[in-house]
N, C-alpha and C positions, 0 to 999 in steps of 0.2 A: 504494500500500500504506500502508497506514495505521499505524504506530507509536503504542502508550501506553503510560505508565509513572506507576505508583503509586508516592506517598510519604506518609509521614506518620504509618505506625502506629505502635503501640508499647502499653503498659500505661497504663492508666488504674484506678483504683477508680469504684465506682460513686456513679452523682449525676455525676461529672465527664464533661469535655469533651475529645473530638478532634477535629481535622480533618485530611480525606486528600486528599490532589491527585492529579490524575490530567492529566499532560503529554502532549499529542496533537502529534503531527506526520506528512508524508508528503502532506498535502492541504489543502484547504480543506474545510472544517463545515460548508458552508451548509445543506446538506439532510441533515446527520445528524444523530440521536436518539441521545445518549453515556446512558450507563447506567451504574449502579452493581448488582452483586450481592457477596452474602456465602456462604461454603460452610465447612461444619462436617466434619469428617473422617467419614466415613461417612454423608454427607446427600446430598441435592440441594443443587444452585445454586439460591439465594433471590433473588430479586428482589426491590430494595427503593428506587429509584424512577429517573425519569429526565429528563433536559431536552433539549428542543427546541432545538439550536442557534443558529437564527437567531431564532426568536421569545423564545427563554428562556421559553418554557411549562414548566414542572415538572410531575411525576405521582409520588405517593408511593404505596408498599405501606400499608397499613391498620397493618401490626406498627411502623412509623416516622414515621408522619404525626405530626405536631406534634413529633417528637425529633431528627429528622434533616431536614437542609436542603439543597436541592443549587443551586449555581450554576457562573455560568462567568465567565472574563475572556477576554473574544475575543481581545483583544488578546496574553495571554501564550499562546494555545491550550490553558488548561488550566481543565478539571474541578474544583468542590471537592465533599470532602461534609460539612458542619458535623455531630457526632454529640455532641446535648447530652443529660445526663440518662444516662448510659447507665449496661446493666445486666449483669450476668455473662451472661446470655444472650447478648447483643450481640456476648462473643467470637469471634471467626470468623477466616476469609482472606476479605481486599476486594478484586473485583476491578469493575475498570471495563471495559466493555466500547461497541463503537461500532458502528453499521449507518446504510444510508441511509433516512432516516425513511419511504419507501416502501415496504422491506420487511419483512415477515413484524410480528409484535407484541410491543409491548414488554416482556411479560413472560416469555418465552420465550427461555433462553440459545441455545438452535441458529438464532436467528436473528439473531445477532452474529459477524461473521466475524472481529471484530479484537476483542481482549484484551490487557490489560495483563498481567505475570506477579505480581500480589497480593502485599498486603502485611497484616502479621499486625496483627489488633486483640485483647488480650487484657484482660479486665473481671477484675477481683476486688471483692470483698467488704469 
């Protein structure tokens, strides 16, 4: 079973930077694809991008490419998501999410069975 847990939100204005971790445990990574989405109270779950755990290949959403950056540290087991530039839109709940990179696709929340319990990013003006 797989364990993740988000840190790092909080307030930012816009133009500024955050970064959120996302601490994995319960296993070993090698064959899974961790993810990052955002959810807005009354929306859908956004996908906005994801890495490859043992290659460290990334894949961003189109709405965050060039502003948000995702990596790992094998070593401590944990996620980050660098989020520069950001903008009152950007406000959300972040949550990371984890699957074995063989199933289902990665931009598709119902194909992650393990989830962090989110942590709040709030943009102002």
């Amino acid at each position: 079973q797989v364990q993740l847990a988000e840190s790092g939100g909080g307030e930012a204005q816009a133009g500024g930077s955050l970064r959120l971790s996302c601490a994995a445990s319960g296993r070993t990574f090698s064959n899974y694809v961790m993810c990052w989405f955002r959810q807005v109270v009354g929306k859908e779950r956004e996908y906005l991008g994801a890495i490859a755990w043992s290659s460290g290949n990334t894949y961003y959403a189109d709405a965050v490419k060039g502003r948000f950056t995702i990596s790992r540290d094998d070593a401590k087991n944990t996620m980050y998501l660098q989020m520069d530039n950001l903008k009152p839109e950007d406000t959300a709940i972040y949550y990371c999410a984890a699957k074995n990179r063989l199933a289902g696709t990665l931009f598709t929340p119902a194909a992650y069975p393990s989830w962090g319990q989110g942590t709040q990013v709030t943009v102002s003006t």
